[in-house]
N, C-alpha and C positions, 0 to 999 in steps of 0.2 A: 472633617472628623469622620471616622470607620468604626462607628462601635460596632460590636458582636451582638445579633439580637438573642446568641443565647449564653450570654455570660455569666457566670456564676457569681453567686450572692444575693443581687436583687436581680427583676424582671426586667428586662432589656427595654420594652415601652415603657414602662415604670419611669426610667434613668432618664430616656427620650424627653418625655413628657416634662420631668423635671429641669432638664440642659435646656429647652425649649422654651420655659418660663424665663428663667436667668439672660436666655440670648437669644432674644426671637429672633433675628437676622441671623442665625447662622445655620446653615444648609447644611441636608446630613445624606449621606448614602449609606444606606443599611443593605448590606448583605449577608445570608446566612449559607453559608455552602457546608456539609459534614463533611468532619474528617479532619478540619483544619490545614485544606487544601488552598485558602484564603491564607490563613497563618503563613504557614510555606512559601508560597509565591511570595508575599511581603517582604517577608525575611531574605530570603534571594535577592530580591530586586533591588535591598535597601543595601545590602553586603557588595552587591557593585554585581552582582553575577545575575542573568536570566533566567527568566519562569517559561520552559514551555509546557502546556497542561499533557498528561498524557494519550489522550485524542490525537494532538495537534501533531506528539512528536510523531503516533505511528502513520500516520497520513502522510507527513513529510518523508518518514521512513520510504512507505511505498512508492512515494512519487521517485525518489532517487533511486529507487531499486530499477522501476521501468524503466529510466534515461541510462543508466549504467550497462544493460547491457545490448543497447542498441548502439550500431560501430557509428561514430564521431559525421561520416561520409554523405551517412543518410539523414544528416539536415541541409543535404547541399540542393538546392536547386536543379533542377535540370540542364539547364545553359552552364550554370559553377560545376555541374558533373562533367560535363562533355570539355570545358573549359580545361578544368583540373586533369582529365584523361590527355588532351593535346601537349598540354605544358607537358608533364609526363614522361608522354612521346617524343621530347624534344621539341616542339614545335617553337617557332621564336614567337613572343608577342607578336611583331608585323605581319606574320604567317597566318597566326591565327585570327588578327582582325579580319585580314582579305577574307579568309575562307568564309567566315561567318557573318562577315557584310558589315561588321562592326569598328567603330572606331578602335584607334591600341588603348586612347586613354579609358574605353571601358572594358578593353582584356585587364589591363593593370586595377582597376577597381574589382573585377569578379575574382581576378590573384590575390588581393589585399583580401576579401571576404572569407574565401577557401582558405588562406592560410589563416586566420582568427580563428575560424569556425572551427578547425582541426587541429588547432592549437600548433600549429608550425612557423618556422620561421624563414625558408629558404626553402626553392623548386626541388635542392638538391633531396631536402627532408622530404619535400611533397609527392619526389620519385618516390623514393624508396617506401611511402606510403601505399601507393597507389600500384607497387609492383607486390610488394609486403601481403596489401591484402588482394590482389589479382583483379585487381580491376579494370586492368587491358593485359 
C-alpha cells in the first residue's frame, strides 16, 4: 500500500495510524514528492508505458549527445585501427597475420570486432569506410 501523506479529507498519519490498528502486519511506504510527480509515474507505469523523471531524461539526453558526435572509428583500438587500415589496403588476412606476428584466427576476430563496432557488414563496406573518412 502507497498512501499520499498529504491526501485530502483527513491527515495522512491520522489514516496510517488507523489502517495500522485494523492490520498491524501490513507494511507501508509513505512518500510525499509535490506536484503529483509520484501520481504521473504511477499512472504511466500502470498504462503499460515508462516513467523517466526529468533529471534522468536530461542526463541521458547529454550522454547521447557526446557519443553521437564522435566518428564510430574512435572506439577502435589500436591494433583494430592499424588492422581495419590493412584490410582496407587490400591486405588478405594471411598477409596481415605475418606482418603482425599474429595468428589469421586473431586478424578474423579483430575483423569480426571492427566490423560490430562500426556497425558494418563486409570489408567491401569497411573500404569504403575507411576511404570515406581518409583514414589511409
Amino acid at each position: 500500500m502507497v498512501p499520499d501523506i498529504n491526501m485530502s479529507g483527513r491527515s495522512g498519519p491520522d489514516a496510517l495510524k488507523e489502517i495500522k490498528m485494523r492490520l498491524p502486519d501490513l507494511l507501508f511506504l509513505v512518500l510525499s514528492i509535490c506536484g503529483g510527480k509520484l501520481i504521473i509515474a504511477i499512472c504511466k507505469i500502470v498504462s503499460g508505458g515508462k516513467y523517466v523523471s526529468p533529471i534522468l531524461a536530461e542526463k541521458l539526453a547529454d550522454s547521447f549527445q557526446g557519443q553521437h558526435h564522435q566518428m564510430p572509428h574512435k572506439a577502435l583500438s589500436a591494433r583494430e585501427n592499424q588492422v581495419m587500415c590493412m584490410i582496407a589496403d587490400g591486405k588478405s588476412a594471411d598477409h596481415i597475420a605475418k606482418e603482425l606476428s599474429i595468428s589469421i584466427h586473431t586478424i578474423y576476430s579483430y575483423r569480426n570486432r571492427i566490423l560490430q563496432k562500426l556497425r558494418l557488414k563486409s570489408n567491401v563496406e569497411l573500404t569504403k569506410y575507411v576511404l570515406g573518412n581518409k583514414l589511409i
